[in-house]
N, C-alpha and C positions, 0 to 999 in steps of 0.2 A: 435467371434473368437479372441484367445488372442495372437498376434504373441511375441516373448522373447524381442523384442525392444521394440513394443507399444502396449499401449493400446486405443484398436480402441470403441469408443463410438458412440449410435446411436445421435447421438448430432447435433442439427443446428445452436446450439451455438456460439453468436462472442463476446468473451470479448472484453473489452475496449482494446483498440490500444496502443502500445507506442512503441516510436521511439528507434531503436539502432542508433541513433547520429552519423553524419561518423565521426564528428569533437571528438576532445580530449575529455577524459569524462570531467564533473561538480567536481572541487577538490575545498577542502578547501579555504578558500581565498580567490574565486573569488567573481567577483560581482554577486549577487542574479537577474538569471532571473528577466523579469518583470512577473507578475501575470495578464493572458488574462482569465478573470473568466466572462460565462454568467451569473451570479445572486451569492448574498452573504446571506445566511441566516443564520439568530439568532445573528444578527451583529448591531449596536446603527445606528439607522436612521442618512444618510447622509457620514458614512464610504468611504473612500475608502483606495483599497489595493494598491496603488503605492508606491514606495519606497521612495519616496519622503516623501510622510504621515505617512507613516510607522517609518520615521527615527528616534533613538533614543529609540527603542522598540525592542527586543529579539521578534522576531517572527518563532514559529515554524509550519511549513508547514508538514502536514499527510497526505499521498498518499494513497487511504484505498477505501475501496466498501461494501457495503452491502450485497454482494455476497463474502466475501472474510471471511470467518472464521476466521482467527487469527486476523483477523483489529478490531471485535469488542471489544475482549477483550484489545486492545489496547487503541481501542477507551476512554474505561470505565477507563484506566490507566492515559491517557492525561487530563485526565476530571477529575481525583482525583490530579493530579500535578496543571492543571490552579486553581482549587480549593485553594489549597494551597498557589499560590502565588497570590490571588485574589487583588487587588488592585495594585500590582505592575507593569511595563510597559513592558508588556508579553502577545502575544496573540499566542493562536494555531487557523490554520487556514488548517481545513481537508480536502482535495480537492477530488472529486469524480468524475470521468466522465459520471456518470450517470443521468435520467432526477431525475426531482424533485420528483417526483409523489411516487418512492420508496423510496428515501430520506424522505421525509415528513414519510410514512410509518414507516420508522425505526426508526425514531426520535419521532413518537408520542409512542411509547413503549420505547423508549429509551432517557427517556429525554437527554441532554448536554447542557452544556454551551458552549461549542467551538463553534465559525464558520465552516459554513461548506461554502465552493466554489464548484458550481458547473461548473466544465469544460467540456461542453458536447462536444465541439470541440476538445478534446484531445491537445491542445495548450500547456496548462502549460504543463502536460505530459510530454511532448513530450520535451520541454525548458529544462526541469529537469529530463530528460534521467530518467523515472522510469519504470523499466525493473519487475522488481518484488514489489508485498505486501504486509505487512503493509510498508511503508518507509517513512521516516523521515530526514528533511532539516530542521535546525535550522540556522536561519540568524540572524546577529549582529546589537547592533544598528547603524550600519554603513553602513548597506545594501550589508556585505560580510559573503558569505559561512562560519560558523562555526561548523559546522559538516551535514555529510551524516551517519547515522546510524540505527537502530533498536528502536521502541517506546518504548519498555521494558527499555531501558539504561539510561533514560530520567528521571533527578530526581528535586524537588525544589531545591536544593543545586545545583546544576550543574548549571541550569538557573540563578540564584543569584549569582552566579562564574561568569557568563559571562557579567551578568550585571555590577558587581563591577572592570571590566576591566582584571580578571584575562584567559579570556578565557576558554577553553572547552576542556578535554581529557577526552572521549566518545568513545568507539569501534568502529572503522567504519563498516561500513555494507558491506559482501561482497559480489561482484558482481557474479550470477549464471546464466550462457548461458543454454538457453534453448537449448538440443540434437536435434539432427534431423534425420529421414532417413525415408524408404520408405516401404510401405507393399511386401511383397512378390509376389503378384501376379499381381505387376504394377499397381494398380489399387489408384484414389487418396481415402485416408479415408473423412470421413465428419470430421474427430475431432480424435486430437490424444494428447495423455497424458503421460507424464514419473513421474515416482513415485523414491521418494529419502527417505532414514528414516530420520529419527527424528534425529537432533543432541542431543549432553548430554546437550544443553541447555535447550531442550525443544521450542524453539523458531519454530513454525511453522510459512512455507511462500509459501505463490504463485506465480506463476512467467509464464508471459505469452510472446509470441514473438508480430511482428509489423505488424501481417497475424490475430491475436486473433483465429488462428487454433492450435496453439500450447500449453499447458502447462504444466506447473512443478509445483510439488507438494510437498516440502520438509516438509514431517511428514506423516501420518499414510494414509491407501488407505483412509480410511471413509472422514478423513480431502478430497481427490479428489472426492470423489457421489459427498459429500456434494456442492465439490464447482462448480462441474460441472453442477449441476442440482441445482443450485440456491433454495436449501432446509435446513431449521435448521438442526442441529442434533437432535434436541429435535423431530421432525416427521417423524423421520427414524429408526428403528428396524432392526438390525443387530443379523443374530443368531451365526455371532461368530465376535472377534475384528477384522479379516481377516490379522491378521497380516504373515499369511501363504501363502497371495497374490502372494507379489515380488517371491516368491521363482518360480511361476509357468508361469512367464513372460518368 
């Protein structure tokens, strides 16, 4: 049943968790969370991620899941920029709240050279108020916020700008409250979904509450099966683009 607010799924689904922070949001400038990671992979034996070690290094932090459609191809984007700036004192460090076991997964078809963090505790998360995915924190070598934005905006020039002391103007990313409200007939759903189109950028994103009962969907319905049901697009057959969906919400 499709009520015009939601879309009720037969789902037992709990995405990863993340905090709406009561406190001020993460702005520019501040100091960089610390980084509470249960394991670092594809990272040179004996790393660590503290700020302290870090110092002196543009590091860019990627909020992203292997469940989340538009973070891979983000992924594959980060992984062409660290490319480029290979040698230079620049790490991205993709943080996942997921276990390893998919990670490894996605990673043996998908090679990368990035770090990935896995936070199965939801900690960093949560520090760095990430509300929707893909999302992106770039920190200075000074261990302050240099931008909150979209992984698309992210270029080897921009990075090498902030390296050579000129700083960073980057689009910031804007923040999207996931809707809320209630079925009709009182009853709670298992799983409920809001669907938003596609901006003219193309930029698709997901976006979940601090319940992992809720999500948003900003781009096409297929972009939400997909992410709901944790399936490629490429194993799913659609006999139309369903772009005739929202109209029947």
């Amino acid at each position: 049943m499709i009520n015009r607010a939601v879309l009720l799924l037969p789902l037992a689904l709990l995405l990863p968790a993340a905090s709406r922070a009561a406190e001020r949001p993460l702005q520019v400038g501040d100091p960089a969370p610390p980084l509470h990671l249960q394991k670092l992979l594809q990272a040179p034996e004996g790393v660590t991620t503290s700020w302290d070690a870090l110092r002196g290094k543009v590091v860019l932090l990627e909020f992203w899941g292997t469940w989340c459609p538009p973070c891979l191809p983000a992924m594959e984007h980060l992984d062409r920029v660290a490319g480029e700036l290979a040698g230079r004192p620049f790490h991205v460090i993709a943080i996942t709240t997921e276990r390893e076991e998919p990670v490894a997964r996605y990673l043996a078809k998908n090679p990368s050279r990035l770090w990935i963090g896995l936070d199965t505790a939801n900690a960093t998360w949560n520090a760095y108020q990430v509300g929707g995915v893909p999302h992106t924190v770039i920190v200075s070598p000074e261990g302050r916020i240099a931008a909150i934005t979209h992984p698309t905006y992210v270029t080897a020039e921009a990075i090498e700008g902030l390296l050579a002391g000129r700083g960073l103007d980057l689009p910031a990313k804007a923040g999207r409250d996931v809707e809320t409200t209630s079925r009709n007939d009182g009853e709670e759903a298992l799983f409920r979904a809001l669907l938003r189109p596609l901006p003219s950028s193309g930029q698709g994103e997901v976006t979940f509450d601090s319940t992992g009962r809720w999500i948003s969907v900003i781009g096409p319905p297929k972009l939400l099966v997909q992410t709901a049901y944790n399936v490629s697009h490429t194993r799913m057959v659609f006999e139309t683009d369903m772009t005739d969906l929202p109209a029947a919400l």
